[in-house]
Each structure stands twice: as C-alpha cells, then as structure tokens.
ZAMARGU-4260 file (C-alpha; in steps of 0.2 Angstrom, whole numbers, plus 5000, padded with zeros to 4 digits):
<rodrens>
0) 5246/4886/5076 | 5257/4892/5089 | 5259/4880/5105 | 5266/4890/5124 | 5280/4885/5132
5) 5270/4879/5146 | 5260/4869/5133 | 5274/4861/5125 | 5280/4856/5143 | 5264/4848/5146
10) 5265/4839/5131 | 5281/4832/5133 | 5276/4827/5151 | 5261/4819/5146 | 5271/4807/5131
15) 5284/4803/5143 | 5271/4794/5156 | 5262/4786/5141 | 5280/4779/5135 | 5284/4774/5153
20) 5266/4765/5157 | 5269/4758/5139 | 5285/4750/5147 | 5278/4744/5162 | 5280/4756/5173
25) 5265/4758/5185 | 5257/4776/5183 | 5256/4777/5203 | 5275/4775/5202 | 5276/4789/5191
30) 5263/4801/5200 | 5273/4796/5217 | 5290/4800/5209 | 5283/4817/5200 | 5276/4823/5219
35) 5293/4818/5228 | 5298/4829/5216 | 5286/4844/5218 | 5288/4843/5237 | 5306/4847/5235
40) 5303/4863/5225 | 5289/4867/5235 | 5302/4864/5252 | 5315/4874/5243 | 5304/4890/5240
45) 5297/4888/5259 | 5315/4887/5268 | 5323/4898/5258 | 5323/4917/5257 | 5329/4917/5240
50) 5319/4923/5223 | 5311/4910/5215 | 5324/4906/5201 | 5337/4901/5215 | 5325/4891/5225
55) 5322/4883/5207 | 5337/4880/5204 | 5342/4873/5222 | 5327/4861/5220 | 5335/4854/5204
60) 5352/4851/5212 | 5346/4841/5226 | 5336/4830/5216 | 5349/4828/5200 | 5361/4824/5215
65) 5348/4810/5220 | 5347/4803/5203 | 5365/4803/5200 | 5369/4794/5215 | 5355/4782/5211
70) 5363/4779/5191 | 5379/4777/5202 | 5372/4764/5214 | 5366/4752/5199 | 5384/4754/5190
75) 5377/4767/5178 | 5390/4781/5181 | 5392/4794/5168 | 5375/4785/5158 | 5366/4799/5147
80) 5378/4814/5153 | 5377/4812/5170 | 5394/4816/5179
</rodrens>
C-alpha cells in the first residue's frame, strides 16, 4: 500500500498530538498553537505579492524566529539544532 505525501503528513501530525496530550499537554493548547500558526501562513500569503513557495517559506522564518527565541528565553539555546 502506497500512503501520499499529504497522507503521511497527516499521520505524523496526528501521532505527535496523541504523544503531546499523552504528556499532559491540553489538546486546546495544541489546537490554539496549530491555528497561531496557520494564521501566519495564511497573513504571509494575504500581505505579500510573492508565489506561494516564498510566502511559505516567510511564514516559516517568522514562526522558527519565535520558537528560537522562546528555547532561548528558557535557557535552551542551540537545544535540538536550533541556532
């Protein structure tokens, strides 16, 4: 059997909020993170002329800016690859 792409993302998705609430970590959190997120892609694509690929890819360096000042704030600079 054969699974998509888009498939294999959705899976992945899904097992990583079953691990997290498995941890502890209220789904609403999650959900409220997840849409934070998808408003900034969805803000990116409005605001800026650009094809879709670079309004991706600007959605994706605001919010890994956000989380690596976030792991910097808590004195986890440089945990997990992050510069």
């Amino acid at each position: 059997m054969r699974v998509s792409k888009r498939q294999l993302k959705r899976i992945i998705k899904e097992e990583k909020i079953q691990l997290l609430v498995e941890q502890g970590v209220p789904l609403s959190l999650i959900e409220r993170l997840n849409s934070a997120m998808n408003d900034i892609l969805e803000q990116a694509h409005l605001e800026r002329e650009v094809d879709e690929s670079a309004a991706d890819q600007l959605a994706a360096d605001i919010i890994m800016e956000e989380v690596w000042g976030f792991m910097e704030s808590i004195g986890m600079q440089g945990y997990a690859g992050l510069p």
